[in-house]
N, C-alpha and C positions, 0 to 999 in steps of 0.2 A: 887202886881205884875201888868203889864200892860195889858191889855185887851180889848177888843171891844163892840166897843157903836154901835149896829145897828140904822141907821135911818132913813130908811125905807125899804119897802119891794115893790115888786110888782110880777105880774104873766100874763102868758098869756095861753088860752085853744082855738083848733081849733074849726071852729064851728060847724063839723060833729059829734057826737054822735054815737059808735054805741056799743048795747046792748047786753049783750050774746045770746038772741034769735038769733038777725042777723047771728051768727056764723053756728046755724046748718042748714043754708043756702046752706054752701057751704062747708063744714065739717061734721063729725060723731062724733055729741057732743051736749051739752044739756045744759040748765039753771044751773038745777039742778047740773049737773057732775060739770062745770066751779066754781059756788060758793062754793060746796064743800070743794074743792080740792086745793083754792086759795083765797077764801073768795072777787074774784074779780064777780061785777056786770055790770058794763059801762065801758065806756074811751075815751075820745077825739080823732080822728084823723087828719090829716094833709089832707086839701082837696087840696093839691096845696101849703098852704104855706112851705116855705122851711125855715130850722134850723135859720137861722140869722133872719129871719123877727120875728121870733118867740120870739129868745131871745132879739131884738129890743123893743119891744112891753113890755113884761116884766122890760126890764131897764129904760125904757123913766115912765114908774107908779112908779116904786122904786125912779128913782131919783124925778118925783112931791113928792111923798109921803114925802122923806127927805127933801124936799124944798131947796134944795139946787143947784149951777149955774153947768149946765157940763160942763163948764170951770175949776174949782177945782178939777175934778175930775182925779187923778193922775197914778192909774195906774187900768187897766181892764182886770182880769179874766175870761175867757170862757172856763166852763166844755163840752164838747159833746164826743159822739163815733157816732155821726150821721150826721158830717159835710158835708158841700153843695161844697166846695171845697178841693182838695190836701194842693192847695194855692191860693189865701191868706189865711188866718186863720180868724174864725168866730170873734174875740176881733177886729183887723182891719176893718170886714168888718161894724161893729157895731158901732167901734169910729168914719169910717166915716159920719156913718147916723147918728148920733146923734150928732157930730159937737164936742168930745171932745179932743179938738185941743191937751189939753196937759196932755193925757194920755198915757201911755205904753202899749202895749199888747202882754197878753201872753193866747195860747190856752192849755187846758192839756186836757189829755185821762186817769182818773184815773178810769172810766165806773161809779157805780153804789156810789158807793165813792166821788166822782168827786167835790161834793160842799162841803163836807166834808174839801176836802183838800185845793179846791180853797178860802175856809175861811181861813184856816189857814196859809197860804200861803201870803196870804194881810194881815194878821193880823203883821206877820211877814217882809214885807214892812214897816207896817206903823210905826213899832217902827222900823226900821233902818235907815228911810230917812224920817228927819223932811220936808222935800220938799214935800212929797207928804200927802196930806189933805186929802182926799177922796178916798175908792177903791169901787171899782164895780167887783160885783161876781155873775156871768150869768154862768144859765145852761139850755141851749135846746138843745131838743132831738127831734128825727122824726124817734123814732125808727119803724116804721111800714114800713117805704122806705127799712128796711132789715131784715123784718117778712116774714117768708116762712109762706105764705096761704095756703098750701095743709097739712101740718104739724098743726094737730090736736093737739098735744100735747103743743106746743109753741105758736101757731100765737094767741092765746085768752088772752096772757099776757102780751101783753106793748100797751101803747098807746105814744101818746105825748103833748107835750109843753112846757112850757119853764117858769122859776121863776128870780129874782135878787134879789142881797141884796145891799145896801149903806150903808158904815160901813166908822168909822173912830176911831183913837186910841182914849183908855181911861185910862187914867191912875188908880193906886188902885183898880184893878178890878178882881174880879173872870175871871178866866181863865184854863185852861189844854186841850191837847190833847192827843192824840197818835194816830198816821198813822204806817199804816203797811201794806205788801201784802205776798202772796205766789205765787213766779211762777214757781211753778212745779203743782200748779193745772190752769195753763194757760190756757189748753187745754180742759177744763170742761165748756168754753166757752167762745164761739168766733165768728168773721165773719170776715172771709177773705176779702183781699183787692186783687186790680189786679196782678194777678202773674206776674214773672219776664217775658220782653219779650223784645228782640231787633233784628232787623235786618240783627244782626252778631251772634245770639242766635244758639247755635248747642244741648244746655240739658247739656251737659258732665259736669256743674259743677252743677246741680238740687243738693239738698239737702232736707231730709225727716226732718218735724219739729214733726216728729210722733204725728203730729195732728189727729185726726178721721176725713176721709173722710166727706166732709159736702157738701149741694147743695149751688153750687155758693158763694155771698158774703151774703147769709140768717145766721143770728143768730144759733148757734147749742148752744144746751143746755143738757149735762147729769143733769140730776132733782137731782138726788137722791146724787151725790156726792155737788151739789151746797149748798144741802139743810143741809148738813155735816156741809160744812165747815161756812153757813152761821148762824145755828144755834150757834156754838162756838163764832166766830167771832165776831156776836153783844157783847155779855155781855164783854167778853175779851178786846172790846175797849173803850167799856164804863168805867168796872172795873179799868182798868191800867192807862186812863186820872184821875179818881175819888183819886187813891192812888199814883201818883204822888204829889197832893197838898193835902195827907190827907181830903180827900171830901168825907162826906156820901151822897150815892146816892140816898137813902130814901130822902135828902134835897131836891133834883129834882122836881120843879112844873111841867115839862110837859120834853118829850122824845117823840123826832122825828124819829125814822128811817127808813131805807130805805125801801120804798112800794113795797117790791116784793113777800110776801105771806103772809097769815093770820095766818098760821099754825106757821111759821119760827117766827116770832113773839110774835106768844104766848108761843111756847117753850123758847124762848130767855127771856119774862117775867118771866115765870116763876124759869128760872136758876138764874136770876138775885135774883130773889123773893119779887119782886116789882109787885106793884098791875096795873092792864091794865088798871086801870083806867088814869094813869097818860101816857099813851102812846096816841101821837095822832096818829090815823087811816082813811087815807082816800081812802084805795086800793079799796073797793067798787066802789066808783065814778070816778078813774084814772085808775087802772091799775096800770102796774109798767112804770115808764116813767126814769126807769136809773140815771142817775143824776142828772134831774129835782125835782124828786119826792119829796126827803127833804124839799126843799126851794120852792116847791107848796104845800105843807100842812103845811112849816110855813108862808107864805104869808094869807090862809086860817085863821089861825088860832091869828094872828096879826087881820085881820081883823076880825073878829066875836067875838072878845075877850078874847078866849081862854088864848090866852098868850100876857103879858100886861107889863108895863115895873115895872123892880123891880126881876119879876121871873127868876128864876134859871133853865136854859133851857141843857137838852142834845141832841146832836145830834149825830146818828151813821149810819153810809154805809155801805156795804157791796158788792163787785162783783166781776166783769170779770178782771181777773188779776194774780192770785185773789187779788184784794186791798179790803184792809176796815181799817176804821177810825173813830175818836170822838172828839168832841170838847164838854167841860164844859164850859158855860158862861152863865153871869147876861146880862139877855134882858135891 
C-alpha cells in the first residue's frame, strides 16, 4: 500500500511557563486538585505571540530538520480553532513567511483531531498528484486567547503552541486510518464566534442552536459527557484503522494521543488492553494544547529518541465536534 515517509518534525513552545500553583492565584483550586483530576502539571502560554508566528516557528524547524528547499514544498495544511484572523487563513499567512512560493493552502477546524486529519489528508494529496513533492502539516493553537480565567474548572487545561510535520509519499508502506465525528455532541463543546449582526438586523430571523448558554467566545466544556465519548472514541479509532489492514496493535512501538487527560487515557489503555507503557505522555509538561498536542509530543519524542525510524507508530484525536481519528504508520 502507499504511505508516508515523515521527514522531519519540528515544534515551537511560548516562553511563559505557568505552573498550577500560579492558578490558585486567582482561582479556587490547588496543586493537588489540578494533578489529580487531569494528571496536568505546567503549560506554555502565549505572552503576545499570536497563532501563525507560532506555527511559523515550528514549520521553518521541520522543514531544516527534513533538509529540504520550501520551494518543493507543494501543498500546506494548517490545523487551528484558535486562528488570529476570519481571513486570511493561517496556511497563507505562513506560506507567505516562509516564501513557499509553490504551495497550496488549505486551513481546517477538526479541533483536537485536527493533525490527525491534516495527515491524512496530505497523505492523500501526495498520492493523487505526482506534482506535488513535499506537504507541510502545521498545528497551532493559542488556545488561552479563549480560556475563561474565572472558570475554575476549565481555565487550568490548555495551554499552547504549535508543532509541524514534512512528509512525502512512500510507496509499500504500512498505512491505515479512520476519521470520524459526532455532531450531535457539538454542543459538549464550543466557543462561540461573533453572532450575526447587521445594520438592517431586526432578530425576526434568530435561530436557537440549542447550545448552552456560554460566557462570550470562552471555551465551554461539559467534562463528564466529553469524557464519555473520549474514552470510546480513542480505542474505537485506533481499533478500526488497525482491522482495516488486518494490524495487530500489540505491534505498535509507540501511541500518541491526544493530551487532554490522564485519566481518559488510561481508561482508553486499558480498553484497548495495551500496556501504558507504549503510550507517549506529555500532559504534565503541556497541557492540552487541541491539535497541537499530537505532533508536540511526537516532535518530543523524534527528538530524544523515543521514536526512531523503522517503528510502528499510532496516532489518535479526539474532540470538539465531536471528531476523532487515527492514522497507522511506519516512521
Amino acid at each position: 500500500m502507499q504511505g508516508i515517509k515523515i521527514l522531519g518534525t519540528g515544534g515551537y513552545l511560548p516562553g511563559k511557563k505557568v505552573v498550577n500553583e500560579d492558578f490558585t492565584k486567582i482561582v479556587d483550586t490547588s496543586d493537588e486538585w489540578i494533578k489529580t483530576r487531569t494528571g496536568m502539571s505546567e503549560r506554555y502560554v502565549s505572552d503576545g505571540e499570536p497563532t501563525w508566528y507560532m506555527g511559523l516557528k515550528a514549520a521553518q524547524q521541520a522543514i531544516e530538520a527534513a533538509g529540504i528547499s520550501v520551494e518543493d514544498i507543494g501543498v500546506i495544511i494548517d490545523s487551528s480553532v484558535s486562528v488570529d484572523y476570519y481571513t486570511p487563513s493561517m496556511s497563507c499567512v505562513i506560506q507567505g513567511k516562509l516564501g513557499a512560493v509553490n504551495a497550496m493552502t488549505i486551513d481546517i477546524n477538526c479541533a483536537c483531531a485536527g493533525c490527525v486529519y491534516g495527515i491524512d489528508m496530505a497523505k492523500r494529496y501526495l498520492q493523487s498528484d505526482e506534482n506535488i513533492k513535499y506537504a507541510l502539516v502545521i498545528a497551532n493553537e493559542n488556545l488561552t486567547k479563549i480560556t475563561d480565567y474565572t472558570d475554575r474548572s476549565t481555565c487550568v487545561l490548555f495551554g499552547d503552541g504549535a508543532a509541524a510535520i514534512v512528509m512525502k509519499r512512500r510507496d509499500d508502506a504500512l498505512y491505515s486510518s479512520f476519521l470520524g465525528a459526532d455532531g450531535t455532541g457539538a454542543k459538549y463543546l464550543f466557543a462561540r464566534s461573533i453572532p450575526p449582526a447587521n445594520a438592517f438586523m431586526t432578530g425576526n430571523g434568530k435561530v436557537d442552536d440549542e447550545f448552552p448558554e456560554s460566557n462570550s467566545h470562552y471555551l465551554y466544556q461539559d467534562g463528564r459527557e466529553v469524557y464519555k465519548f473520549a474514552t470510546k472514541a480513542l480505542p474505537r479509532a485506533l481499533t478500526t484503522a488497525a482491522e482495516k489492514i488486518n494490524f495487530d496493535l500489540n505491534e505498535l512501538d509507540a501511541i500518541i494521543p491526544h493530551q487532554a487527560n490522564a485519566r481518559i487515557i488510561e481508561t482508553a489503555a486499558k480498553n484497548l488492553g495495551i500496556s501504558m507503557d507504549k503510550f507517549i505522555i506529555n500532559i504534565d509538561k503541556h497541557a492540552n494544547t487541541s491539535s497541537a498536542s499530537i505532533p508536540i509530543a511526537l516532535d518530543e519524542a523524534v527528538r530524544d529518541g523515543r521514536i526512531k525510524s523503522g517503528d510502528k507508530v499510532g496516532l489518535v484525536g479526539f474532540g470538539a465536534g465531536l471528531t476523532f481519528g487515527a492514522i497507522i504508520f511506519e516512521f
